[in-house]
DRENGU-420564 format. One record per residue: residue number from 1; residue in one letter; x negated, y negated, z of N, C-alpha, C in turn; chain. Coordinates in steps of 0.02 Angstrom, whole numbers, plus 32768, in hexadecimal, padded with zeros to 4 digits. Each point is the difference from the previous one (the first is absolute). Layout:
<recs>
+-----+---------+------+------+------+------+------+------+------+------+------+--------+
| num | residuo |   nX |   nY |   nZ |  caX |  caY |  caZ |   cX |   cY |   cZ | cadena |
+-----+---------+------+------+------+------+------+------+------+------+------+--------+
| NUM |       a |    X |    Y |    Z |    X |    Y |    Z |    X |    Y |    Z |      A |
...
+-----+---------+------+------+------+------+------+------+------+------+------+--------+
</recs>
This chain:
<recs>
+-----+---------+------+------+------+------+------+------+------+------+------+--------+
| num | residuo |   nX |   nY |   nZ |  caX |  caY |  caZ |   cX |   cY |   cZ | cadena |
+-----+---------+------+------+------+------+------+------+------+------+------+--------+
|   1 |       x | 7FD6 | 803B | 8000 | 802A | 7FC5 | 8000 | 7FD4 | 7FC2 | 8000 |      A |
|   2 |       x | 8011 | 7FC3 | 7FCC | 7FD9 | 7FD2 | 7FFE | 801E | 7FD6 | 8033 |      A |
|   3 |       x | 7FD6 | 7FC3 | 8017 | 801F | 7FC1 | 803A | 8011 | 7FD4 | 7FC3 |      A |
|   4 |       x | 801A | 7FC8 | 802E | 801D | 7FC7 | 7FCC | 7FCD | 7FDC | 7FDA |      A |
|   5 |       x | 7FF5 | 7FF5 | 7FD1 | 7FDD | 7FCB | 7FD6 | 7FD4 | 7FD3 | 8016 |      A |
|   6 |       x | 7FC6 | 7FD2 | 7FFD | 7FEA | 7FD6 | 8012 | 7FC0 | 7FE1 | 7FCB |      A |
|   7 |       x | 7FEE | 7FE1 | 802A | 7FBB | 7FD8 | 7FE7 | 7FC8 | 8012 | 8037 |      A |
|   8 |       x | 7FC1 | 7FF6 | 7FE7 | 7FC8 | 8001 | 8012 | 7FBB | 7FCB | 7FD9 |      A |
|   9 |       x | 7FED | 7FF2 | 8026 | 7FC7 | 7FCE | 7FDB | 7FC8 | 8020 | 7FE7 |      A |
|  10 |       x | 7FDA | 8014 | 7FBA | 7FC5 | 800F | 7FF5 | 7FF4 | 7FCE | 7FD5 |      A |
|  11 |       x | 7FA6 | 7FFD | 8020 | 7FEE | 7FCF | 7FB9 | 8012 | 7FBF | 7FFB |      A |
|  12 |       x | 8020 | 7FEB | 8054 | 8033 | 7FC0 | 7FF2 | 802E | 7FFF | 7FE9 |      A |
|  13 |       x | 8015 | 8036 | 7FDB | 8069 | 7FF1 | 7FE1 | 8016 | 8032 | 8024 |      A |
|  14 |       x | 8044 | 7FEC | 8002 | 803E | 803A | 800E | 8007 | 8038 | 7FCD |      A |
|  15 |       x | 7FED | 8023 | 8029 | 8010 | 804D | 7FD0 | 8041 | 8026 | 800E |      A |
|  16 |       x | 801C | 8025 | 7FD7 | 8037 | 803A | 8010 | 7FF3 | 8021 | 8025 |      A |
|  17 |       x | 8025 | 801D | 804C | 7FF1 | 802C | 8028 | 8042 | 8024 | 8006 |      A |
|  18 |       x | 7FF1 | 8040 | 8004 | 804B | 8028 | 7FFA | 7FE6 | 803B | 8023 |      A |
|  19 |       x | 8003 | 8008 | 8042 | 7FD6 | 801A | 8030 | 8021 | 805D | 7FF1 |      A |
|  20 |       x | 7FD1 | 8030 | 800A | 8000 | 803F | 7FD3 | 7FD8 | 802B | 802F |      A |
|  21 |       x | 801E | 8033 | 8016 | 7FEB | 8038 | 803F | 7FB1 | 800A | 7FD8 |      A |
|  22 |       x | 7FCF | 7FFC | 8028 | 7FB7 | 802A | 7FF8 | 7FF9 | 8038 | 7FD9 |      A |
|  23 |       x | 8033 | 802D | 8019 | 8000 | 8046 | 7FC6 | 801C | 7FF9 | 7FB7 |      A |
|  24 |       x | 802D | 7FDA | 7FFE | 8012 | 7FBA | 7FBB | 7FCC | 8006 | 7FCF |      A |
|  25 |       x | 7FD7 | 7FCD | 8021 | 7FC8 | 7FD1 | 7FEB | 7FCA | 8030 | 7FF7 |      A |
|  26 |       x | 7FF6 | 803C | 801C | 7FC9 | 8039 | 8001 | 8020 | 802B | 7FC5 |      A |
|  27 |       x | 8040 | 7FFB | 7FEB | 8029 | 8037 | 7FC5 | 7FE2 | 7FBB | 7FC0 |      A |
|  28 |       x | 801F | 7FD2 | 7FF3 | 7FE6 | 7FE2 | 7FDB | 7FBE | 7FEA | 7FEA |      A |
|  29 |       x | 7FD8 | 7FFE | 802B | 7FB0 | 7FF2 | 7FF6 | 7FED | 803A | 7FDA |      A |
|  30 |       x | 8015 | 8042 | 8028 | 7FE2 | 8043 | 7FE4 | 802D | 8010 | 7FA8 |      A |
|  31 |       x | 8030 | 7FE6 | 7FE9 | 801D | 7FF9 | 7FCE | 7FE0 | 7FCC | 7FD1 |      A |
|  32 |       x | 7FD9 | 7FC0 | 8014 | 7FF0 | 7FDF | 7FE2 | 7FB2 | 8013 | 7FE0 |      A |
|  33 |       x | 7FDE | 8030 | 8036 | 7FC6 | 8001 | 7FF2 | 800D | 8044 | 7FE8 |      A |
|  34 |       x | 8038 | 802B | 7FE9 | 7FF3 | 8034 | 7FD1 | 800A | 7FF0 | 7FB7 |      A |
|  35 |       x | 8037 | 7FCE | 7FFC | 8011 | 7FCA | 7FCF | 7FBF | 7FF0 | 7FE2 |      A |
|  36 |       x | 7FD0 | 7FDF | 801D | 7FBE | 7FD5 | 7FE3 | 7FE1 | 8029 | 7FF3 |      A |
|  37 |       x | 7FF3 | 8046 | 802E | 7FDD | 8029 | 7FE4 | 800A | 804B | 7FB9 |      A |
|  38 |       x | 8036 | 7FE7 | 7FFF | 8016 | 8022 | 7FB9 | 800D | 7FD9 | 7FC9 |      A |
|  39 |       x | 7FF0 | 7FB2 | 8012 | 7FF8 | 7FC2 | 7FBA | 803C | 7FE6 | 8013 |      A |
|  40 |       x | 802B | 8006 | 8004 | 8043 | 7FE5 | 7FF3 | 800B | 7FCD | 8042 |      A |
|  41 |       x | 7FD4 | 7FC8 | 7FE1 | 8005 | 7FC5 | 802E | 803A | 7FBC | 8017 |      A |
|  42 |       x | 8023 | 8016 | 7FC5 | 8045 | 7FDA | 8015 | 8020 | 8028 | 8041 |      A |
|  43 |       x | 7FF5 | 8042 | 7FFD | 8031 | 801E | 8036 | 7FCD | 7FF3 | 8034 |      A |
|  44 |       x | 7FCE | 7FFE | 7FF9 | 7FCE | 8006 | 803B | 8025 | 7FBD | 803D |      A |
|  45 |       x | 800B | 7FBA | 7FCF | 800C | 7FC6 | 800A | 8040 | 8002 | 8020 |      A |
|  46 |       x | 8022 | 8017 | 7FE3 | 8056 | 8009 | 801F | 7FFB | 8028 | 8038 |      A |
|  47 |       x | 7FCF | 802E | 800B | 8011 | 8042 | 8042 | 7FDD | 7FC4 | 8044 |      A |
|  48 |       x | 7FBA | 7FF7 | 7FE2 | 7FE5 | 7FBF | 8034 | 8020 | 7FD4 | 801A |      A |
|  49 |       x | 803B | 7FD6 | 7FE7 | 8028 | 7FD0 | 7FFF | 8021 | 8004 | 8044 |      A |
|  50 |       x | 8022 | 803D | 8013 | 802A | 7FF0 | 8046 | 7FC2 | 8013 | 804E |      A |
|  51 |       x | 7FC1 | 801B | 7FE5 | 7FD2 | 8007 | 8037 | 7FEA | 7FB3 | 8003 |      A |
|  52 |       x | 7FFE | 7FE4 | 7FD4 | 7FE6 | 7FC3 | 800A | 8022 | 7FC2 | 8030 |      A |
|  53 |       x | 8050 | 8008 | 7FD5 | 8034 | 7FD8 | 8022 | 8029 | 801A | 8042 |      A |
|  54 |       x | 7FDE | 8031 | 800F | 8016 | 8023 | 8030 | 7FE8 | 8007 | 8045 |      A |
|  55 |       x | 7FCE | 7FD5 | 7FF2 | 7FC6 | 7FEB | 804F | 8009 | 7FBB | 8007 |      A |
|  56 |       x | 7FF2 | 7FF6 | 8037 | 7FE8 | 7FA7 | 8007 | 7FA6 | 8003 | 8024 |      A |
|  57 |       x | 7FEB | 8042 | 7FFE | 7FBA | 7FF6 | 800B | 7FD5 | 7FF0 | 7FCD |      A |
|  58 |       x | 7FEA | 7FD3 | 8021 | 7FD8 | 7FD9 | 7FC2 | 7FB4 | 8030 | 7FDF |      A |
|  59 |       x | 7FEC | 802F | 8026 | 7FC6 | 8029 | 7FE9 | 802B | 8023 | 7FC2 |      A |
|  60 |       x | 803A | 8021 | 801B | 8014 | 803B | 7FDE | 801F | 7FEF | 7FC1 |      A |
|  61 |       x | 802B | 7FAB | 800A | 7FFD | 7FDA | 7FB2 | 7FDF | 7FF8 | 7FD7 |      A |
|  62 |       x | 7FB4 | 7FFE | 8020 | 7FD4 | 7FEB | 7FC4 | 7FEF | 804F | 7FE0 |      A |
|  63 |       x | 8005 | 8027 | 8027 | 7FE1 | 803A | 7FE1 | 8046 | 8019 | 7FC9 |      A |
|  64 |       x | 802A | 8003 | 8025 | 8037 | 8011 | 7FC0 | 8015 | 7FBC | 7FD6 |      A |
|  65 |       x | 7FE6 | 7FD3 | 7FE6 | 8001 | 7FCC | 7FE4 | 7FC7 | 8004 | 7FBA |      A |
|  66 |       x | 7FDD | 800F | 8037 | 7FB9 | 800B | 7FD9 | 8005 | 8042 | 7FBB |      A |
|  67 |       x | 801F | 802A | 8024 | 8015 | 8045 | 7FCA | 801F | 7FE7 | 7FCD |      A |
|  68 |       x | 802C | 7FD3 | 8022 | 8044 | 7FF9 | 7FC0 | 7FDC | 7FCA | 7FD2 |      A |
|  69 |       x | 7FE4 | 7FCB | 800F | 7FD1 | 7FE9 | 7FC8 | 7FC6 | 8017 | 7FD7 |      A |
|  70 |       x | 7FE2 | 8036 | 802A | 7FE0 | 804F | 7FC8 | 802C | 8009 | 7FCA |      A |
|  71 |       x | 803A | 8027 | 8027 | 8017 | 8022 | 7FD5 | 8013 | 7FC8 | 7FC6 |      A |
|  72 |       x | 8023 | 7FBD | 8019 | 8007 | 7FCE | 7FB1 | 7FEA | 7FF3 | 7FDF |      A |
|  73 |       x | 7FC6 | 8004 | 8024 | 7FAE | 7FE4 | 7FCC | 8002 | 8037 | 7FCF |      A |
|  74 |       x | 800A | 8048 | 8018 | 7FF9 | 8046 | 7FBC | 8054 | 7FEF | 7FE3 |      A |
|  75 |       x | 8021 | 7FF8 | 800D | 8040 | 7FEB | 7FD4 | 7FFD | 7FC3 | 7FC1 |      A |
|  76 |       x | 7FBB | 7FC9 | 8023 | 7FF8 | 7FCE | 7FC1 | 7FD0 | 802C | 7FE0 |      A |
|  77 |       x | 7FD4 | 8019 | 800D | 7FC9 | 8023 | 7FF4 | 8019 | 8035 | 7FC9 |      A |
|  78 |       x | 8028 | 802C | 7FF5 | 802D | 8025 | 7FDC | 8017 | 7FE9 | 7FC3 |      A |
|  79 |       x | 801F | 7FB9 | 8012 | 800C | 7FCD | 7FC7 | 7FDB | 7FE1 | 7FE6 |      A |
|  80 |       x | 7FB0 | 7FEA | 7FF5 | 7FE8 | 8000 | 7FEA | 7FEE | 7FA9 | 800B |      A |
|  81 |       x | 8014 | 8001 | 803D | 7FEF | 7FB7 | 8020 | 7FCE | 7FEC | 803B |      A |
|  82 |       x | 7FC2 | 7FF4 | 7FE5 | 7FC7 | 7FF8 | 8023 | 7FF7 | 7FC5 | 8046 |      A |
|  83 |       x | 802B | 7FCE | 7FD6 | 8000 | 7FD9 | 8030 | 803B | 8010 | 803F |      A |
|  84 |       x | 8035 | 800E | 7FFA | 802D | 801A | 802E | 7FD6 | 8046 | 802D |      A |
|  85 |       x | 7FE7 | 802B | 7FE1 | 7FD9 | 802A | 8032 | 7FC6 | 7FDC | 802A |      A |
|  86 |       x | 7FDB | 7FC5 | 7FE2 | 7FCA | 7FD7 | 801A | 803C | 7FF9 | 804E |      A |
|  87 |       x | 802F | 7FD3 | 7FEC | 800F | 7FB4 | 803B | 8024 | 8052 | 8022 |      A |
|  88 |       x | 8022 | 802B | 7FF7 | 8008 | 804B | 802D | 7FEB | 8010 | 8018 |      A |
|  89 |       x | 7FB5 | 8013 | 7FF2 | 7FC0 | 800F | 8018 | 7FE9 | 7FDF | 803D |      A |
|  90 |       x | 8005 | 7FBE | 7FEA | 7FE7 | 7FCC | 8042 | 8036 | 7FFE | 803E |      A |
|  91 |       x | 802B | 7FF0 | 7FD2 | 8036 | 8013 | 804B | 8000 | 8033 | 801E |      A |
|  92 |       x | 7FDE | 8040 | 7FDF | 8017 | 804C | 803C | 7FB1 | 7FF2 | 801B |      A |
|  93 |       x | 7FD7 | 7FDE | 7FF0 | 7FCB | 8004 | 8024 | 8001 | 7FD7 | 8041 |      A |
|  94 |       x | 8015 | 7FC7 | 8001 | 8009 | 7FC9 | 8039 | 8021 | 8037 | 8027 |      A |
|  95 |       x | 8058 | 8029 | 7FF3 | 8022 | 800D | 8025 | 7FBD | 8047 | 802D |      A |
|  96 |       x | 7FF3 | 8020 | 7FBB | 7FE7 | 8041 | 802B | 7FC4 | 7FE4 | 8039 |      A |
|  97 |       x | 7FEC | 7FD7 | 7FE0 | 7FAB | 7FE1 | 8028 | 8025 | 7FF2 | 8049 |      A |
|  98 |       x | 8045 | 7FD7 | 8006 | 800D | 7FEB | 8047 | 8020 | 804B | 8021 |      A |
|  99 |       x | 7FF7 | 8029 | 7FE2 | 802D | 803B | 8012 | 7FC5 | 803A | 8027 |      A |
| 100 |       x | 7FC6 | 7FF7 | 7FE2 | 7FDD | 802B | 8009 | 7FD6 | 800A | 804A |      A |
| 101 |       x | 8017 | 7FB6 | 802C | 7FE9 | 8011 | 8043 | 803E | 8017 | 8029 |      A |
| 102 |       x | 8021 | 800E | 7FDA | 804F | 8015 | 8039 | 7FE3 | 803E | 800F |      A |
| 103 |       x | 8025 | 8021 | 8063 | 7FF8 | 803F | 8005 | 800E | 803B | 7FC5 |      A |
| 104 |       x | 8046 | 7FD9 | 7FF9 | 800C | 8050 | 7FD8 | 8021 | 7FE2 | 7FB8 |      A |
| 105 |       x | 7FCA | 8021 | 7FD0 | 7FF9 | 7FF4 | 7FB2 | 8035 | 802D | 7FF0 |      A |
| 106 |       x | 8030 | 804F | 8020 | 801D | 8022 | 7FE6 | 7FD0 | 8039 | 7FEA |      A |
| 107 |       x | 7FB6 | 8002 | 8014 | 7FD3 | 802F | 7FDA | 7FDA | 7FED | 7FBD |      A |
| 108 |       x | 801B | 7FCD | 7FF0 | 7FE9 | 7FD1 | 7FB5 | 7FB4 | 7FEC | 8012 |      A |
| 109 |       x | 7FBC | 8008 | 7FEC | 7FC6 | 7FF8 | 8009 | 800B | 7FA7 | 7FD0 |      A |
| 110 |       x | 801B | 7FE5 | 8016 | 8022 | 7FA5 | 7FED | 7F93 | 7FE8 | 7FE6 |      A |
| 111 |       x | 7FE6 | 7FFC | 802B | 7FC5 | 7FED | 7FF1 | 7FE1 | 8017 | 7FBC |      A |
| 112 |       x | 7FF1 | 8054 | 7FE5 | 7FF4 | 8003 | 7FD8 | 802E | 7FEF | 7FB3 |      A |
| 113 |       x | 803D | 8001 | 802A | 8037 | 7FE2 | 7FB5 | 8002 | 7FBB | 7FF1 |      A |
| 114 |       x | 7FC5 | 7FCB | 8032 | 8004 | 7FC8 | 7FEF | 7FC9 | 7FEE | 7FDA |      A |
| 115 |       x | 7FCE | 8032 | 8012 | 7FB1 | 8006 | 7FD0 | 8011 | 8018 | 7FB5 |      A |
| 116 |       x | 803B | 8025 | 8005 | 8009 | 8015 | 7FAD | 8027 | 7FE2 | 7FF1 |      A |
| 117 |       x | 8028 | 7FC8 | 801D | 8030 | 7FCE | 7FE9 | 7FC1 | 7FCB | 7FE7 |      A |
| 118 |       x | 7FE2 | 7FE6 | 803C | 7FB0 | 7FC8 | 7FDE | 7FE2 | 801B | 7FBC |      A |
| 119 |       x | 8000 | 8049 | 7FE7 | 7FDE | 801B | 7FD4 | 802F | 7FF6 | 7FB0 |      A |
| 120 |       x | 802F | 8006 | 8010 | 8043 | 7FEC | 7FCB | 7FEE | 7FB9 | 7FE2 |      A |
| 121 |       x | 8014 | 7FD7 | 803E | 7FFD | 7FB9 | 7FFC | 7FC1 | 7FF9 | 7FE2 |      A |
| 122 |       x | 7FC4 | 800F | 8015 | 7FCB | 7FF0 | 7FE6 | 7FF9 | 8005 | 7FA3 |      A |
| 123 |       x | 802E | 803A | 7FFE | 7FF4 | 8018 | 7FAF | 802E | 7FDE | 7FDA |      A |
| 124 |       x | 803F | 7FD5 | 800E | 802A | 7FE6 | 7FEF | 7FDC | 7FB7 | 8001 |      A |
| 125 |       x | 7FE5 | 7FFF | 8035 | 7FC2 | 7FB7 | 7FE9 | 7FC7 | 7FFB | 7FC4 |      A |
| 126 |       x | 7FE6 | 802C | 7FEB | 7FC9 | 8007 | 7FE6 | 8018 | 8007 | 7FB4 |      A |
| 127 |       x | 804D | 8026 | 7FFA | 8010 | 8020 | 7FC6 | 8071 | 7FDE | 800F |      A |
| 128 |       x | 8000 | 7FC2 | 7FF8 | 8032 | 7FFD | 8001 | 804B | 7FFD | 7FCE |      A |
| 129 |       x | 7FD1 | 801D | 7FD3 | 8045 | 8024 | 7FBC | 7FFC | 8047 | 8011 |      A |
| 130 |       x | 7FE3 | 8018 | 802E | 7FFC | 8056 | 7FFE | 8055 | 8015 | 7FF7 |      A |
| 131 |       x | 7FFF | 8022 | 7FD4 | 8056 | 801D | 8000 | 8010 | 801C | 8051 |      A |
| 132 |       x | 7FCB | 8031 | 8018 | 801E | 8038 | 8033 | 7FD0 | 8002 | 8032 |      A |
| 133 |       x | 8003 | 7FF9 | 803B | 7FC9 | 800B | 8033 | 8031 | 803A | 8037 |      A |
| 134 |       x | 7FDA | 8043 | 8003 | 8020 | 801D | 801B | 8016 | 7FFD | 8058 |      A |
| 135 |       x | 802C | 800D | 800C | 802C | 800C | 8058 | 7FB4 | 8020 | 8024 |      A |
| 136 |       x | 7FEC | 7FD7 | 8045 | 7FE1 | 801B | 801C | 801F | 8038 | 8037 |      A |
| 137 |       x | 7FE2 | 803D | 8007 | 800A | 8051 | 801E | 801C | 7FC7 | 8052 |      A |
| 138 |       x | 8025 | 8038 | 8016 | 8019 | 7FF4 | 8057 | 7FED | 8011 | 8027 |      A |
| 139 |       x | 7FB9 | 7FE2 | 8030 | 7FCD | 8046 | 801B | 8034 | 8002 | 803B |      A |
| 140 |       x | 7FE0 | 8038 | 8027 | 8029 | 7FF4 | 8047 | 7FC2 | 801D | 802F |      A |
| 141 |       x | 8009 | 7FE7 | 802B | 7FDD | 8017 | 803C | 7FFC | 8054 | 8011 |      A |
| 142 |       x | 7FDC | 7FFF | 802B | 7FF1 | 8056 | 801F | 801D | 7FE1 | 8044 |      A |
| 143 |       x | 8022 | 803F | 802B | 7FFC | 7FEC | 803D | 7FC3 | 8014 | 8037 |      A |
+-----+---------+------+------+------+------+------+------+------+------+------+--------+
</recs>
C-alpha cells in the first residue's frame, strides 16, 4: 500500500514523492536492473520510476535516479543521439557520484559504475558524432 502523495526537495526543487513500502522499491529496482541488463532500457526507466518516487531518502534518490538517467542515456543512445546520451550520461553521473557514499547501494558496486560512466563520457568527448557508445556492465559487490 502506497501513503499519500507529496513533495520532497532534491537538488533544490520539489520533487514527486509517492511514498512506496521498501519491498516495493526492492521489486522494482530488481526489475529495472534486469530491464537494463537485457538492453531494453526504456523498461529499465519505467520499472526504476516508482523506487525512485517512492522514497524521500535522499541517498536512495540519487541512486535510483541515477539508474533511470543510465538507462535514458541508452534509450537516446539506441536512437542514434549522441548528444542526448552525453547530457544522460552526466546526469546519471552527478546522481550516482552523490549516491555512492550511501550505506546501502542495494549491492550496486555505484563507484565502479561511475568510473565506466567517466569512461563513456570521456569517449563521447573525444569522438562526439560517435553513432553508439556501448551501456556500461552492473558490477555488484561480494559480500
Amino acid at each position: 500500500m502506497t501513503g499519500k502523495p507529496g513533495t520532497v526537495v532534491q537538488g533544490g526543487r520539489a520533487k514527486a514523492y509517492r511514498p512506496l513500502p521498501e519491498e516495493d522499491r526492492e521489486a522494482a529496482f530488481r526489475a529495472g536492473v534486469a530491464a537494463y541488463d537485457a538492453g531494453d532500457f526504456f523498461a529499465a526507466h519505467e520499472f526504476l520510476e516508482p523506487a525512485w518516487m517512492g522514497t524521500d531518502d535522499p541517498a536512495e534518490r540519487d541512486l535510483h535516479q541515477g539508474l533511470i538517467k543510465l538507462a535514458a542515456a541508452y534509450v537516446h543512445a539506441v536512437r542514434g543521439n549522441p548528444l542526448g546520451t552525453a547530457k544522460n550520461l552526466r546526469g546519471a553521473r552527478e546522481r550516482l557520484a552523490a549516491a555512492a557514499t550511501a550505506a546501502d547501494t542495494r549491492g550496486l558496486d555505484v563507484d565502479a559504475l561511475v568510473r565506466d560512466v567517466d569512461a563513456r563520457l570521456e569517449r563521447l568527448r573525444r569522438e562526439p558524432d560517435v553513432a553508439r557508445v556501448d551501456p556500461p556492465p552492473l558490477h555488484w559487490r561480494t559480500p
